[in-house]
DSSP file (Angstrom, degrees, kcal/mol; ACC not computed):
  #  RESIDUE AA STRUCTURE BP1 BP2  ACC     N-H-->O    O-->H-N    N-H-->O    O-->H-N    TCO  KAPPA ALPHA  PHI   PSI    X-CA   Y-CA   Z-CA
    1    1 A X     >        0   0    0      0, 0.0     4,-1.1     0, 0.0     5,-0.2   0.000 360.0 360.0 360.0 -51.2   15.2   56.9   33.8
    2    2 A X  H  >  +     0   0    0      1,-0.2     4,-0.8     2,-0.2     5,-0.2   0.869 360.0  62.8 -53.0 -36.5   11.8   55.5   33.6
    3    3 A X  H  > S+     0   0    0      2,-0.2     4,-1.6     3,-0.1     3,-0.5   0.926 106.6  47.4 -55.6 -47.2   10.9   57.9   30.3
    4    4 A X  H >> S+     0   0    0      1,-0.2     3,-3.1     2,-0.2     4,-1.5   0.865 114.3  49.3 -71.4 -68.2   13.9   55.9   28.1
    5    5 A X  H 3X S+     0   0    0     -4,-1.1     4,-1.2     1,-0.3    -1,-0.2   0.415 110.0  45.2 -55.4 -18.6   12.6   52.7   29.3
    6    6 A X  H 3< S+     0   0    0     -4,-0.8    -1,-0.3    -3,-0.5    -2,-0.2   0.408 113.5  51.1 -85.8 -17.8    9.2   53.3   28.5
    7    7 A X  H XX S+     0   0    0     -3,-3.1     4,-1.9    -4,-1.6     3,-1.2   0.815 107.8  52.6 -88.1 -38.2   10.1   54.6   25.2
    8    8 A X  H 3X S+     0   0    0     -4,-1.5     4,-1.9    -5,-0.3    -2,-0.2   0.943 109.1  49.4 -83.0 -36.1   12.3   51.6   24.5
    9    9 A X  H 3X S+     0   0    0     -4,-1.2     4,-0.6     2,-0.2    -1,-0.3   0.194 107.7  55.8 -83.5  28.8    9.3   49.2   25.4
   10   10 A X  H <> S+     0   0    0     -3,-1.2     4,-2.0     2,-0.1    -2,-0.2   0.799 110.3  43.1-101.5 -89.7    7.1   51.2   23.1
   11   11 A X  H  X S+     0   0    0     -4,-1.9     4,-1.4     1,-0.2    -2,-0.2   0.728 114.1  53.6 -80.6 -54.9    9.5   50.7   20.2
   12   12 A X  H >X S+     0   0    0     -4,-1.9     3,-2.6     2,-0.3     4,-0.6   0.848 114.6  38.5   3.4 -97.9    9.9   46.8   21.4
   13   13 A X  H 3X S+     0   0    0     -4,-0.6     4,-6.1     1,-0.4     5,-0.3   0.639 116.2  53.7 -61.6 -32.2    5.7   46.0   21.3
   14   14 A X  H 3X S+     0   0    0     -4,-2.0     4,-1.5     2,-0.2    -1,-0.4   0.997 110.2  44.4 -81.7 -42.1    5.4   48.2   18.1
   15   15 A X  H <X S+     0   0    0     -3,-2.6     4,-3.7    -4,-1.4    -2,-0.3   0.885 119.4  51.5 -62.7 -17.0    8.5   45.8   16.3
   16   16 A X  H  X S+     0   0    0     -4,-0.6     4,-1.4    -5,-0.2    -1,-0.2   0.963 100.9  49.6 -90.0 -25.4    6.3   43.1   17.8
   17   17 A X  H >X S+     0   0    0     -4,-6.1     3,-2.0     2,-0.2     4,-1.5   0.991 112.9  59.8 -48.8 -68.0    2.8   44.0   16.5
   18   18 A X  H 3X S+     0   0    0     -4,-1.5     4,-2.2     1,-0.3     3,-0.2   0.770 101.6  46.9 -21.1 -59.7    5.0   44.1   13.2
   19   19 A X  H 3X S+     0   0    0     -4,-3.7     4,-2.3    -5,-0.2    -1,-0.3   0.941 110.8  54.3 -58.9 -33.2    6.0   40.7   13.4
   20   20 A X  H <X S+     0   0    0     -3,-2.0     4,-0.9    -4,-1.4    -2,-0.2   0.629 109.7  44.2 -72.3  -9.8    2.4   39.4   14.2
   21   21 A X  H  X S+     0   0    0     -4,-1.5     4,-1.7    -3,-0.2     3,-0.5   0.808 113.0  54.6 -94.5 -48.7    0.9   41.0   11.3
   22   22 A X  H  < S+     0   0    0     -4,-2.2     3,-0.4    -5,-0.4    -2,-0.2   0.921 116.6  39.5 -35.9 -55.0    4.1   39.6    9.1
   23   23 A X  H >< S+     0   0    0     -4,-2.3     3,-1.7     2,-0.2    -1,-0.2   0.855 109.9  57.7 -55.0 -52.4    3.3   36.1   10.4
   24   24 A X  H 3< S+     0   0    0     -4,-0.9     3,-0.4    -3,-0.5    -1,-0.2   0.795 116.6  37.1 -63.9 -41.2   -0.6   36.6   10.1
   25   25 A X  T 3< S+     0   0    0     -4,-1.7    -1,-0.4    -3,-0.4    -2,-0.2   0.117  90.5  94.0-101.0  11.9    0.0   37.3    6.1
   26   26 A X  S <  S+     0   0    0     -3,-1.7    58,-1.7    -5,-0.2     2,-0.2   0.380  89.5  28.9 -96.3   2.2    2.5   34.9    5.7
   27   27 A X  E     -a   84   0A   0     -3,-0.4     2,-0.3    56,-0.2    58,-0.2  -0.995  53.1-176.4-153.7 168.0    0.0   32.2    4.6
   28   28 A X  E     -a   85   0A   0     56,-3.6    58,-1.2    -2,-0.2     2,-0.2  -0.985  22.1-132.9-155.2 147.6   -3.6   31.4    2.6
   29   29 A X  E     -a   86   0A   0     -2,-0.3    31,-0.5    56,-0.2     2,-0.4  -0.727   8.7-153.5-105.4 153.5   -5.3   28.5    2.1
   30   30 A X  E     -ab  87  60A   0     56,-1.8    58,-2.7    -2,-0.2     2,-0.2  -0.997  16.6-162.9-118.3 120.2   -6.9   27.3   -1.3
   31   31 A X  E     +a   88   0A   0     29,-2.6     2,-0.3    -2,-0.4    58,-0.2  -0.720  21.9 123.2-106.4 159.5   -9.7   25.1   -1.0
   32   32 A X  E     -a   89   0A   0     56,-2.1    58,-1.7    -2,-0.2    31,-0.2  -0.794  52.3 -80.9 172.2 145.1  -11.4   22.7   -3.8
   33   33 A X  E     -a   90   0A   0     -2,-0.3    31,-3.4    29,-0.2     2,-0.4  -0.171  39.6-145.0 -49.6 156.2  -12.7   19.1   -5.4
   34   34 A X  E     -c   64   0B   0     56,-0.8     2,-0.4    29,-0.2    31,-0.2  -0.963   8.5-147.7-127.3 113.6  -10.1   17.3   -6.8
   35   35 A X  E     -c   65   0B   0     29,-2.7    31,-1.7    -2,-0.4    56,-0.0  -0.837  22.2-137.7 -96.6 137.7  -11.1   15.2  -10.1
   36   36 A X        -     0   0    0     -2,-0.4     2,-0.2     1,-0.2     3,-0.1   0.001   8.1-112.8 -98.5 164.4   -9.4   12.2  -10.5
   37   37 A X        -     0   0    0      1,-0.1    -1,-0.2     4,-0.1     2,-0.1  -0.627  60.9 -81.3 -69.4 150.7   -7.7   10.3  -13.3
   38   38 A X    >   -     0   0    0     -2,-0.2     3,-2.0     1,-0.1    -1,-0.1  -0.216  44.1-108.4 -67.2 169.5   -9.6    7.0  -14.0
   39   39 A X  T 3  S+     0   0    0      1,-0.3    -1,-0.1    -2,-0.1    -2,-0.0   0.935 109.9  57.7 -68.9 -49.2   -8.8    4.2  -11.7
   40   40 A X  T 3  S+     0   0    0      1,-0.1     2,-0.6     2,-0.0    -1,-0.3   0.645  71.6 109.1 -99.0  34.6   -7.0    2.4  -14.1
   41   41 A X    <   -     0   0    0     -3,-2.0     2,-0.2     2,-0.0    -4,-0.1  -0.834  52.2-153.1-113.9 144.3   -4.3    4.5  -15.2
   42   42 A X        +     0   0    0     -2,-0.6     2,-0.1    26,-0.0    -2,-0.0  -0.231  44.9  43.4-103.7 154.8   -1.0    3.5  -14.1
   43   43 A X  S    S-     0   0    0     -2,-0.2     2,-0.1    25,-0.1    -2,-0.0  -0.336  85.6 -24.9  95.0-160.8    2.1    6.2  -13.7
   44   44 A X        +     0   0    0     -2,-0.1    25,-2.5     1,-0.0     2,-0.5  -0.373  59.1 176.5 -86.2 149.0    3.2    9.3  -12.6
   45   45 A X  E     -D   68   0B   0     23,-0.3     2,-0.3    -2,-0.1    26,-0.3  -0.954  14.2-151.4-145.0-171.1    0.7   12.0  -12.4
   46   46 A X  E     -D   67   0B   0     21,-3.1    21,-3.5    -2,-0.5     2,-0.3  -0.986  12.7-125.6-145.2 128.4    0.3   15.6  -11.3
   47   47 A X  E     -D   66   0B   0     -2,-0.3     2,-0.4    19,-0.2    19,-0.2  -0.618  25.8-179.3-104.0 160.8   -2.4   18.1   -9.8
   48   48 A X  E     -D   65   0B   0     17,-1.9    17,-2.5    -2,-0.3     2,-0.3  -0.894  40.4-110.4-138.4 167.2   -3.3   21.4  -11.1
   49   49 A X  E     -D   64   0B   0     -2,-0.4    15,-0.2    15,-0.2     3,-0.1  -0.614  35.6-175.1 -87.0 136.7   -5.6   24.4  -10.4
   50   50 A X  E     -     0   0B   0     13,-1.6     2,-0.3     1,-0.6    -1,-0.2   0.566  65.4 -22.2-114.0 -77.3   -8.5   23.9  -13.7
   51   51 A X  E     -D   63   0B   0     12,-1.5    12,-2.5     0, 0.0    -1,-0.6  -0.959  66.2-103.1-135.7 163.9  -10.3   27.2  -12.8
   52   52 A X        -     0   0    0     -2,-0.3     9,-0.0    10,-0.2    -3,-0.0  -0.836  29.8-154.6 -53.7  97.5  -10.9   29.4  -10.4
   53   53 A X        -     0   0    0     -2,-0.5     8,-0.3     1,-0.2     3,-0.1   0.054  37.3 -90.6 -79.5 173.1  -14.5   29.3   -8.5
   54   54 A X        -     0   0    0      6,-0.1     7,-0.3     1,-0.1    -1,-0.2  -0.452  55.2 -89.2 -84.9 172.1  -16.0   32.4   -6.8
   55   55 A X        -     0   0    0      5,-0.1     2,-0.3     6,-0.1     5,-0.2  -0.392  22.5-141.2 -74.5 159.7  -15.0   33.0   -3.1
   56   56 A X        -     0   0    0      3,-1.8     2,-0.8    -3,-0.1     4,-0.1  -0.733  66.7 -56.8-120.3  76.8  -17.0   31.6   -0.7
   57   57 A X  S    S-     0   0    0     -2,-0.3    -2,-0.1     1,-0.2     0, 0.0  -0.784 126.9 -16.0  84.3-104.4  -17.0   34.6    2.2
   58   58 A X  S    S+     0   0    0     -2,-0.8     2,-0.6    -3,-0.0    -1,-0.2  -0.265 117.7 101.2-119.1  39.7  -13.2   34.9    2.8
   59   59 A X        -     0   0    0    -31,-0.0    -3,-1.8   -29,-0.0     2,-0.6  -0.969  69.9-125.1-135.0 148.2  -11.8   31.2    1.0
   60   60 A X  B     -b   30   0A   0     -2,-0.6   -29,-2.6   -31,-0.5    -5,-0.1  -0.882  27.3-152.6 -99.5  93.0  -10.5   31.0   -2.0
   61   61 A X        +     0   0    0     -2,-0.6   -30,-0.2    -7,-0.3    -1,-0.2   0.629  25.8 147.3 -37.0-150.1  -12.4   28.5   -4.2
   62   62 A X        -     0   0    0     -8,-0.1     2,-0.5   -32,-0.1   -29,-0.2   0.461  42.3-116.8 156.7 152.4  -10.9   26.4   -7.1
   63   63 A X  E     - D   0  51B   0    -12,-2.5   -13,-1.6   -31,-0.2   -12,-1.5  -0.952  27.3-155.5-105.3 133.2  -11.2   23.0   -8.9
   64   64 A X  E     -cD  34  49B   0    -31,-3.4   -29,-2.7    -2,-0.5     2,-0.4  -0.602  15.1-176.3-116.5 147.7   -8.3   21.1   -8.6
   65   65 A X  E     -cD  35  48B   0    -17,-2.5   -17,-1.9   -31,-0.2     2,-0.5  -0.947  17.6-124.6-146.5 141.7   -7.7   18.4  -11.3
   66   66 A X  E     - D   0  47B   0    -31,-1.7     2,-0.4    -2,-0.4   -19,-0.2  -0.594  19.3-168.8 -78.4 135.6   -5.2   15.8  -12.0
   67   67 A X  E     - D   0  46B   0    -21,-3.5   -21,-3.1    -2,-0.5     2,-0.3  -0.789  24.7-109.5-131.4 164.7   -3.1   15.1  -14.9
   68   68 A X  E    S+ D   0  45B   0     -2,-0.4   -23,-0.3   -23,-0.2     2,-0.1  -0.701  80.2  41.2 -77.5 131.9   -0.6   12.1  -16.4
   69   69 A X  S    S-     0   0    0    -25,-2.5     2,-0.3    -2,-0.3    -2,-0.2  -0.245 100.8 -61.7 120.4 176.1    3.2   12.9  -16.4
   70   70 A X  S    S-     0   0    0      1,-0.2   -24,-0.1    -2,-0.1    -2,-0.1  -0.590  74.0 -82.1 -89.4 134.8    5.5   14.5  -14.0
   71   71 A X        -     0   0    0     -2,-0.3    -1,-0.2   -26,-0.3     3,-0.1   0.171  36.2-151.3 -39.6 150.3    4.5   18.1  -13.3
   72   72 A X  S    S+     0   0    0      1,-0.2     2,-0.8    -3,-0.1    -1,-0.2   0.717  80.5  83.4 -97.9  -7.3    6.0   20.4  -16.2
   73   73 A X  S    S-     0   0    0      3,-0.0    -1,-0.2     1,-0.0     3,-0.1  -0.859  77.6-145.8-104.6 102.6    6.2   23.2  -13.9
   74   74 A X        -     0   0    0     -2,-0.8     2,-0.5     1,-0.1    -2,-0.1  -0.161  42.8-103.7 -76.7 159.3    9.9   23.0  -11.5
   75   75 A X        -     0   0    0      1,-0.0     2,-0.2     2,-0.0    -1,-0.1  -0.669  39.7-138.8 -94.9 157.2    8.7   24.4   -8.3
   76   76 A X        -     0   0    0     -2,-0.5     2,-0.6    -3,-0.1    -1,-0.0  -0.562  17.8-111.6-123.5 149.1   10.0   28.2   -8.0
   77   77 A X        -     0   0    0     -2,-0.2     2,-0.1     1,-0.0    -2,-0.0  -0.943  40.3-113.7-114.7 129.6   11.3   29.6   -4.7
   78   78 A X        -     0   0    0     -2,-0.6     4,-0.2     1,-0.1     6,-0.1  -0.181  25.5-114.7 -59.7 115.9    8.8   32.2   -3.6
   79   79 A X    >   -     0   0    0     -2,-0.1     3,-1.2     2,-0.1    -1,-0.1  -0.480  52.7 -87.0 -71.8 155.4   10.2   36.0   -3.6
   80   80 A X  T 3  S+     0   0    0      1,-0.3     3,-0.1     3,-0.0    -1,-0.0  -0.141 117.4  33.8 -83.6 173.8   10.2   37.1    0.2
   81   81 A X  T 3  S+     0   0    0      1,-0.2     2,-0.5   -59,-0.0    -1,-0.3   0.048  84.3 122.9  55.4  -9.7    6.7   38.6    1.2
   82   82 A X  S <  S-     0   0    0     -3,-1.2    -1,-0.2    -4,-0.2     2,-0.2  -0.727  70.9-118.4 -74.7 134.4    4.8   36.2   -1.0
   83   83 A X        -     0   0    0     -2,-0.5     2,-0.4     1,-0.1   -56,-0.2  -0.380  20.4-115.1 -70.9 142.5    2.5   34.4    1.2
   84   84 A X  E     -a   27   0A   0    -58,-1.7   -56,-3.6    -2,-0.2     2,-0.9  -0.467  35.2-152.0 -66.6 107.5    2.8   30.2    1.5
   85   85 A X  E     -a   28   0A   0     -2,-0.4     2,-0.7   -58,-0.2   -56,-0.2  -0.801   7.9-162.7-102.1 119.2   -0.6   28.7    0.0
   86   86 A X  E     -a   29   0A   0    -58,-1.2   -56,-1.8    -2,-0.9     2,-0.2  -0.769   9.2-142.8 -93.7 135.0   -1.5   25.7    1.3
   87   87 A X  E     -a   30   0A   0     -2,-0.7     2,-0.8   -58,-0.2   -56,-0.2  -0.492   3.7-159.1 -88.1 157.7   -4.2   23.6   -0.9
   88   88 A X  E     -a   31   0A   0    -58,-2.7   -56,-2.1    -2,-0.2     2,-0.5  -0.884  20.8-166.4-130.7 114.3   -6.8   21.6    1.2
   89   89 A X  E     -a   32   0A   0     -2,-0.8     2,-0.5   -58,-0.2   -56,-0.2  -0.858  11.1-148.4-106.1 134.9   -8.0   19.0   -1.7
   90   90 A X  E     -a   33   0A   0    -58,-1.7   -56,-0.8    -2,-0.5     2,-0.5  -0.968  17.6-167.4-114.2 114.5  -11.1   17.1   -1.0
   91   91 A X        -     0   0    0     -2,-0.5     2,-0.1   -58,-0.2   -56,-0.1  -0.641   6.4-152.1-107.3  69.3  -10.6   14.0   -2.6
   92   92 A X        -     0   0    0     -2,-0.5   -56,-0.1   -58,-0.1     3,-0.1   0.024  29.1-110.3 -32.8 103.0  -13.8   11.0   -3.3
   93   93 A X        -     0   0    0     -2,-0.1     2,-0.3     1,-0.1     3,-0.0   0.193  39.8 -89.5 -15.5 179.6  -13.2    7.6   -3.5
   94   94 A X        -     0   0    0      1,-0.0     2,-0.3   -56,-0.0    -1,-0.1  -0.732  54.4 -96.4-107.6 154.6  -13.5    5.8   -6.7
   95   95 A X        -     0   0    0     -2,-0.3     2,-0.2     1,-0.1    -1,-0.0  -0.544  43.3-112.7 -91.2 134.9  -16.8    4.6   -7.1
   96   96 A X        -     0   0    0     -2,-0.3     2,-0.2     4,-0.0    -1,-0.1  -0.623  35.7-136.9 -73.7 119.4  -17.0    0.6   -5.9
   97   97 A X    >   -     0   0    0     -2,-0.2     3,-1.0     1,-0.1    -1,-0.0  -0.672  28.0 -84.8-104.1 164.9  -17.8   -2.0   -8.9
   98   98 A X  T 3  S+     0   0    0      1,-0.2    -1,-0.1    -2,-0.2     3,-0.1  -0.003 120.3  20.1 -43.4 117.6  -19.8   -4.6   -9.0
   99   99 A X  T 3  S+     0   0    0      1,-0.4     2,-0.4    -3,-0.1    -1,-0.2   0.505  91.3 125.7 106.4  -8.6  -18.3   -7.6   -7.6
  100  100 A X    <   -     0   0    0     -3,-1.0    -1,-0.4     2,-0.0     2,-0.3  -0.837  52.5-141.9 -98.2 131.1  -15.1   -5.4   -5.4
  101  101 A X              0   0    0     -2,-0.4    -4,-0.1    -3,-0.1    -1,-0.0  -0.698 360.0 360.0 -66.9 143.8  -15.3   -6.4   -1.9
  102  102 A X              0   0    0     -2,-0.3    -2,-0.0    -6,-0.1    -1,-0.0   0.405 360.0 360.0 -52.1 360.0  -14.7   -3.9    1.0
């Protein structure tokens, strides 16, 4: 009695390392500057990957850049096992003019 049960939690912990590796690969982050539209345009706009930068260790580089109009690109539903990328856009203020209070 103890042998099947010890077999069956063996076959358990191995479908559960399996899920933890699934989960582990199931996302990647993109990191990158974001260059801006000038300040005074008005409307819809949209960001986009402009190139690809070399890695930095294990991250995934890129400069990310903004454009006018509504994205051209409908957003796509991901076939299963592609990993979820989240971008982490680092974004600068607009430069303060002469005369702008804080």
């Amino acid at each position: 009695m103890k042998t099947r049960n010890r077999g069956g939690l063996l076959t358990r912990l191995e479908r559960l390392g399996c899920r933890v590796i699934a989960v582990h690969q199931g996302f990647r982050f993109r990191y990158g500057h974001l260059k801006r539209l000038p300040r005074e345009y008005q409307g819809e706009r949209h960001v986009v990957v402009a190139r690809h930068l070399p890695n930095q260790g294990d991250q995934e580089w890129v400069d990310f850049e903004e454009r006018p109009g509504p994205d051209p690109n409908l957003p796509e539903r991901p076939e299963p096992g592609t990993p979820t990328c989240f971008n982490v856009v680092f974004v600068e203020p607009y430069p303060v003019e002469e005369g702008e209070g804080r």
